[in-house]
C-alpha positions as CSV (number, residue, x, y, z in Angstrom):
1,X,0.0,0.0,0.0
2,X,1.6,3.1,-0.8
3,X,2.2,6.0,1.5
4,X,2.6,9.2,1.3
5,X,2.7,9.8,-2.3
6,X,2.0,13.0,-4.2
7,X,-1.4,13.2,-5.4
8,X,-1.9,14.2,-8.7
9,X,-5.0,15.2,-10.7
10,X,-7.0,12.2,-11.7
11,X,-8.2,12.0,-15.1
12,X,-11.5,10.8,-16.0
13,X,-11.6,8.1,-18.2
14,X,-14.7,9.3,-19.3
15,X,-16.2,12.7,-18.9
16,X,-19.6,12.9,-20.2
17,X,-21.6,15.8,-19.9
18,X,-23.6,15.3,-17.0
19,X,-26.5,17.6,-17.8
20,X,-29.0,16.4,-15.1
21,X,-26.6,16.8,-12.0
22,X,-25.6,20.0,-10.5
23,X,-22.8,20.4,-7.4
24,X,-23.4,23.3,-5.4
25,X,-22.2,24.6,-1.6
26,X,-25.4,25.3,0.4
27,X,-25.4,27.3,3.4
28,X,-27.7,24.7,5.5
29,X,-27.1,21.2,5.0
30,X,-30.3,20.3,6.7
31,X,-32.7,22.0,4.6
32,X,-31.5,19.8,1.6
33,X,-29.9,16.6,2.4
34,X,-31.3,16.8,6.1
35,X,-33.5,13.3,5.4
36,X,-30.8,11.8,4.0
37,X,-28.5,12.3,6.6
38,X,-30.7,10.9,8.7
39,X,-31.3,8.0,7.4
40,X,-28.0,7.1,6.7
41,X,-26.5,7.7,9.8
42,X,-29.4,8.6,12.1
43,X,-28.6,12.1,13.1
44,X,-29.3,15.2,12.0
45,X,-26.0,16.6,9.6
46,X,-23.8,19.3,11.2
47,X,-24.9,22.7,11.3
48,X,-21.9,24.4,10.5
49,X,-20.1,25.0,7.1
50,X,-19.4,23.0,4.6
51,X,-22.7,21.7,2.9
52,X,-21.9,20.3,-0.6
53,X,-25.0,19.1,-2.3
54,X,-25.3,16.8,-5.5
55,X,-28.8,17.6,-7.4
56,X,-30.5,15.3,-9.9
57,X,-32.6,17.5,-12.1
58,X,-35.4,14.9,-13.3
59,X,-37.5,15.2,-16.5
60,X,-39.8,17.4,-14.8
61,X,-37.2,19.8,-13.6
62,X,-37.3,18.8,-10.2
63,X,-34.0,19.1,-8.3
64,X,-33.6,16.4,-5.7
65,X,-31.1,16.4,-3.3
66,X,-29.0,12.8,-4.5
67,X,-25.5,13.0,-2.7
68,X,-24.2,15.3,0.5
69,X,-20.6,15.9,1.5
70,X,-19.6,17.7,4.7
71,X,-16.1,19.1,4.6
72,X,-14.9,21.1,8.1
73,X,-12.1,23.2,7.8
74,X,-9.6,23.2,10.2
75,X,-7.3,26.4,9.3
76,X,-5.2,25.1,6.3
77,X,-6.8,21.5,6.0
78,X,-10.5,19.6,5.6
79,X,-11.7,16.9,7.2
80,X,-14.4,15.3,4.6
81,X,-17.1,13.5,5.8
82,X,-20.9,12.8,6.1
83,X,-21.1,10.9,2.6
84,X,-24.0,10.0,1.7
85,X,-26.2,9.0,-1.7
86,X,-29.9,8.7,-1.8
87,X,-30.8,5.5,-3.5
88,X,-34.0,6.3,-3.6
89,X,-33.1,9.1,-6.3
90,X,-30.8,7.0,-8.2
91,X,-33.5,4.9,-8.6
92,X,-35.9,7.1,-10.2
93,X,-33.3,8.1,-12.8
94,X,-32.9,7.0,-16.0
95,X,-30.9,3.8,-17.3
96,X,-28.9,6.2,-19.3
97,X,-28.7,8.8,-16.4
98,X,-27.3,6.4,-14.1
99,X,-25.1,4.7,-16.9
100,X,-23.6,8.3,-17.7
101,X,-23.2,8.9,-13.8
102,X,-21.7,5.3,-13.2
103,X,-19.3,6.0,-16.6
104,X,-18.4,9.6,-14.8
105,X,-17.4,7.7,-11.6
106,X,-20.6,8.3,-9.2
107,X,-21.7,10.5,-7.4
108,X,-19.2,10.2,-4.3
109,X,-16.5,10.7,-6.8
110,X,-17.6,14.1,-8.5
111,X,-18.3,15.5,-4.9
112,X,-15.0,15.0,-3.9
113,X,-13.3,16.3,-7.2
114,X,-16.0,19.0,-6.8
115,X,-14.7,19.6,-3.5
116,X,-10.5,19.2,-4.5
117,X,-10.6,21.8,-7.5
118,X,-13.2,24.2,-6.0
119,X,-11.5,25.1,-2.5
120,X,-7.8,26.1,-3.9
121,X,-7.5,27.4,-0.6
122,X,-6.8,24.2,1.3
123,X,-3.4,22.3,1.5
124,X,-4.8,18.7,2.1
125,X,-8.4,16.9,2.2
126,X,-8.0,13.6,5.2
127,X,-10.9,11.2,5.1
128,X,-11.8,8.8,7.8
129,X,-13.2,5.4,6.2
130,X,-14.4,2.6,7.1
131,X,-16.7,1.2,4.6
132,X,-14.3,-0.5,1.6
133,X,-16.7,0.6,-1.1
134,X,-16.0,4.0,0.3
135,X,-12.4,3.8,0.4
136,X,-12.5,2.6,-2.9
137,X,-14.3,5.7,-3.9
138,X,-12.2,7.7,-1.8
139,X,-8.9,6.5,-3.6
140,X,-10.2,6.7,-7.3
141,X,-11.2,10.1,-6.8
142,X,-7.5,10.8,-5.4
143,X,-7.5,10.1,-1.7
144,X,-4.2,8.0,-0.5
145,X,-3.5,5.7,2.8
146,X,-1.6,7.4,5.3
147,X,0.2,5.0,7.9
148,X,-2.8,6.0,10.1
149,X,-5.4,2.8,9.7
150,X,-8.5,4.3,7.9
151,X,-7.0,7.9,7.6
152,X,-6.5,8.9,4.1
153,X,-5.2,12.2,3.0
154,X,-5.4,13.9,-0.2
155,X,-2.7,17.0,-1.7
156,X,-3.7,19.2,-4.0
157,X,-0.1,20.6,-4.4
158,X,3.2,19.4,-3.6
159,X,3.9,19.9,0.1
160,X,7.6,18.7,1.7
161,X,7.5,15.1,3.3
162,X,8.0,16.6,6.5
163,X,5.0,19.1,6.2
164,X,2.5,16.2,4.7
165,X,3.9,13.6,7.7
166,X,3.3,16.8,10.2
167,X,-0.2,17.7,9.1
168,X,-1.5,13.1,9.5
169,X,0.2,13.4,12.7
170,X,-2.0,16.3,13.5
171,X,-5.2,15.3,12.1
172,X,-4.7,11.8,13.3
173,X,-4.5,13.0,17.4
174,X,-7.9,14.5,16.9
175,X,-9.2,10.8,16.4
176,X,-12.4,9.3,14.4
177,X,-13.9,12.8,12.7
């Protein structure tokens, strides 16, 4: 498993143009994928920034709330978490929607790209994972394994070893986020 490596962007391997899906920071979290949330992990979703929000705009151009992503900044860094998909939307899509959206990588993956080329602003993106078909997710979208068990960590720009091994050390005392 490899450790510490430099991310670097990760190409699509196919990039269709996803029309019907929309990835948008919301101020309250609640007030769009507040059902969701709950029923995923039986709590309400954190009330404090950030909310991103995947919408599936059906034939009828109704936008329903399919994916959420919380991302908590901590100074220099984000802790991402709170992913979540509505089956319950992706079933009421289209073959061809979904096929597009599986071809695309899902809608986990676009979040977190969402999240990595939208918030220039942040040295490094640490996920917490615990579900393999997450972490798979996770790593396909850029994510790497940190010698932390279930930590992952991804850079958006080239940081010194030191600086990357300093910034796992410190997100990893804070335990499970």
């Amino acid at each position: 498993m490899p450790m510490l490596k430099r991310n670097l962007p990760v190409p699509s391997r196919h990039d269709p143009k996803l029309d019907f899906l929309s990835i948008t920071e919301v101020s309250n979290g609640g007030f769009f994928a507040g059902e969701l949330f709950q029923r995923k992990f039986g709590h309400a979703p954190p009330d404090y920034p950030r909310h991103l929000v995947a919408f599936y705009r059906n034939g009828n151009g109704e936008h329903l709330a399919l994916g959420y992503l919380h991302l908590l900044a901590m100074g220099n860094v984000v802790l991402v978490g709170g992913a979540c998909t509505d089956d319950r939307v992706l079933r009421r899509m289209s073959r061809d929607e979904r096929q597009q959206l599986k071809m695309a990588g899902g809608v986990m993956f676009n979040l977190l790209r969402h999240a990595f080329t939208h918030y220039p602003e942040y040295i490094a993106f640490f996920g917490n994972v615990g579900n393999p078909q997450a972490e798979a997710v996770d790593l396909r979208a850029g994510f790497v394994h940190t010698h932390i068990p279930r930590l992952l960590v991804y850079f958006p720009r080239p940081l010194s070893r030191w600086r990357r091994q300093r910034l796992i050390n410190q997100v990893a005392r804070m335990g499970t986020f």
